[in-house]
Structure formats: C-alpha cells, structure tokens
C-alpha positions as CSV (number, residue, x, y, z in Angstrom):
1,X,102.0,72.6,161.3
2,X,103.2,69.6,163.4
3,X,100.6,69.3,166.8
4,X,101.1,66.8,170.0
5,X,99.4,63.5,168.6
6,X,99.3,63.8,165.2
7,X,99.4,60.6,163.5
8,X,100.6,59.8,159.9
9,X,100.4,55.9,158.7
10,X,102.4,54.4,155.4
11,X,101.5,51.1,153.9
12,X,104.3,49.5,152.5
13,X,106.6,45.8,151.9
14,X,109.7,44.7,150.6
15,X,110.3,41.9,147.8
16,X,113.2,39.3,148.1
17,X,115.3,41.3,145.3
18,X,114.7,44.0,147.7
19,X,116.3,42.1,150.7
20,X,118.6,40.7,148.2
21,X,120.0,44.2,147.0
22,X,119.7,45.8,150.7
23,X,122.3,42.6,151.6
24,X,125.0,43.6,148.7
25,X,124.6,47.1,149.9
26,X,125.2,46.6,153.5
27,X,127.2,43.2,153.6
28,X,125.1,41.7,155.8
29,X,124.3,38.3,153.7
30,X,123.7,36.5,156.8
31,X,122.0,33.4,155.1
32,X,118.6,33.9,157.5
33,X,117.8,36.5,155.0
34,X,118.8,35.1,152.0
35,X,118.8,31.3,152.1
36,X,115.2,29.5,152.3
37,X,116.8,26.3,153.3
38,X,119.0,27.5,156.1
39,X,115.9,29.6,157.3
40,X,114.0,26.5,157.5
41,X,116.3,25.3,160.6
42,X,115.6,28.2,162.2
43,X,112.9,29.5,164.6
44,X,111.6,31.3,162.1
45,X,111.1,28.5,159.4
46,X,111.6,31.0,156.6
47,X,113.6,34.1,155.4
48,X,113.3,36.9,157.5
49,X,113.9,40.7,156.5
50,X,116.9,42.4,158.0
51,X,115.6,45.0,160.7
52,X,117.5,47.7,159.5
53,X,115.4,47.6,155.8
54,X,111.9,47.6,157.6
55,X,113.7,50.5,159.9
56,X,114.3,52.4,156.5
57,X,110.9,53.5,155.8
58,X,111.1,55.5,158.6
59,X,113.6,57.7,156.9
60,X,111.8,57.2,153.0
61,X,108.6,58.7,155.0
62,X,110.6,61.5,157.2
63,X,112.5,62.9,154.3
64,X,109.7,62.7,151.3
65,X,106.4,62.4,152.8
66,X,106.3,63.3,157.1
67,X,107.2,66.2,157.4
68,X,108.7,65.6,154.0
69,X,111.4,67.7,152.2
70,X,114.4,69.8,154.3
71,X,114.0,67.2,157.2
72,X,117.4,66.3,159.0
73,X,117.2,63.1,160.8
74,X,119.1,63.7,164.1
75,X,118.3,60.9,166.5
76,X,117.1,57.3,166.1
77,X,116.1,54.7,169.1
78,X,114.8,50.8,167.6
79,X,113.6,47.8,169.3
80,X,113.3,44.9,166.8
81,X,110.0,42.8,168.5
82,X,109.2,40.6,165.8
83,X,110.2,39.1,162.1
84,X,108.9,40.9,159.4
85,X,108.7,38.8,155.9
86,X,109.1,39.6,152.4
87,X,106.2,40.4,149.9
88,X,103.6,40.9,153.4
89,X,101.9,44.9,154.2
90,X,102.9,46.6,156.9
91,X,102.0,49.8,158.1
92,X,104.4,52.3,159.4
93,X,102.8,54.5,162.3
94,X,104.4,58.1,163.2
95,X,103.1,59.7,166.6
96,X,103.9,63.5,167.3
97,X,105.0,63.3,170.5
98,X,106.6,67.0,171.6
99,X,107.2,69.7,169.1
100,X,110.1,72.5,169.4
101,X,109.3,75.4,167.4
102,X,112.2,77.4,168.5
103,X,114.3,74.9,167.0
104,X,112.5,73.5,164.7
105,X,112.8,69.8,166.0
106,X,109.8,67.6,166.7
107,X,109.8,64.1,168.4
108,X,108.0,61.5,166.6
109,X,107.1,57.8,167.7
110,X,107.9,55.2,165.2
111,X,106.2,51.8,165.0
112,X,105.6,48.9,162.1
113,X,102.4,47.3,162.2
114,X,102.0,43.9,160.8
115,X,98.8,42.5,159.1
116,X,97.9,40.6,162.6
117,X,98.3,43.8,164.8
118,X,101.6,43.2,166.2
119,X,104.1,45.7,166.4
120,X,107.2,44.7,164.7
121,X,109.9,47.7,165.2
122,X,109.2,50.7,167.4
123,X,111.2,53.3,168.5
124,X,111.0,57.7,168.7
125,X,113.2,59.7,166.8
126,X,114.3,63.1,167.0
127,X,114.0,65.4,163.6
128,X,114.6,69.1,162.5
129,X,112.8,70.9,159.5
130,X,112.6,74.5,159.0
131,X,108.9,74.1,158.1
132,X,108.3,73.3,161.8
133,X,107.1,76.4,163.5
C-alpha cells in the first residue's frame, strides 16, 4: 500500500560502455558524451552522461522495484539541473505525492541525488498498477 510521502531511494551509476551503448541505441553520439578531448573544451571539462540515461532509472525502479511489477508508466515531467558523470553514485529519490485508488494511479516525485547533495534531474510522474488500492 502506496501512502502520501512515502519515500523509496536507489543507489546506482553508469560506466562509459554504458554511455557508450545507450549512444548506439539512441543515436545521440554527440561527442560531449563520448569524446574526452572535445569534452575538455567544454564547460564541463569532461564527458558528461546523456540526461535521458540518468532519467532511465526512473523507469528500471518503477517497473521492477517501486511499486515494481504490472506498473504502466503514463506521464513523465524532467528538468535536467546539473551534469551527471560516469562511474560516480547517485541516488534516485521517489516521493508519493497523491494516490488514486479508484484508478489505481499514484503520483510520485522523481529526483537524482549526487554525492555533493545536488539534485541533478527532478521531475513527477504519473503511474498505474493494479496493486495500488
């Protein structure tokens, strides 16, 4: 049973071969990613992750772990605040915000922690599960 403030965190990060196979997947082999020397020039000095793979745990935690199996993923909102870097710990934190039980949805906030505190991606996303009574 999902209830109004109910937090779940996930520790997690992402190797280069990770950001390497998310870029064939997607397309997006925009050198800041990939390239160590063009990162360099950039405000960000080295590679940076693309925000759509840190984005993903959201959906590795909904569907297998928060509220886990059966959940359908209807709605998604993102703000990308900050780089996040390969082989460094994050930790995703999922907020209950408002529950549905008549429809089985429940409104969670999603945010990415990184090591110093600052929040990297946040957002809320709508879900639906038939466990959610």
């Amino acid at each position: 049973m999902l209830s109004i403030g109910q937090e779940y965190r996930h520790n997690f990060q992402f190797s280069q071969e990770e950001v390497n196979k998310f870029a064939e997947v997607t397309g997006d082999k925009n050198p800041l990613h990939l390239d160590p020397a063009y990162a360099a020039q950039t405000i960000f000095q080295r590679p940076i992750m693309h925000g759509m793979l840190g984005a993903s745990i959201f959906s590795k935690v909904f569907g297998t772990l928060f509220p886990g199996e059966g959940t359908i993923y209807l709605k998604q909102s993102l703000q990308f605040l900050a780089p996040m870097f390969v082989d460094t710990s994050y930790t995703a934190i999922f907020t209950v915000q408002a529950v549905d039980t008549e429809k089985h949805r429940v409104t969670i906030k999603t945010e990415i922690i990184n090591p110093e505190g600052k929040t990297t991606i946040t957002g809320e996303a709508l879900l639906q599960n038939p466990a959610i009574k």
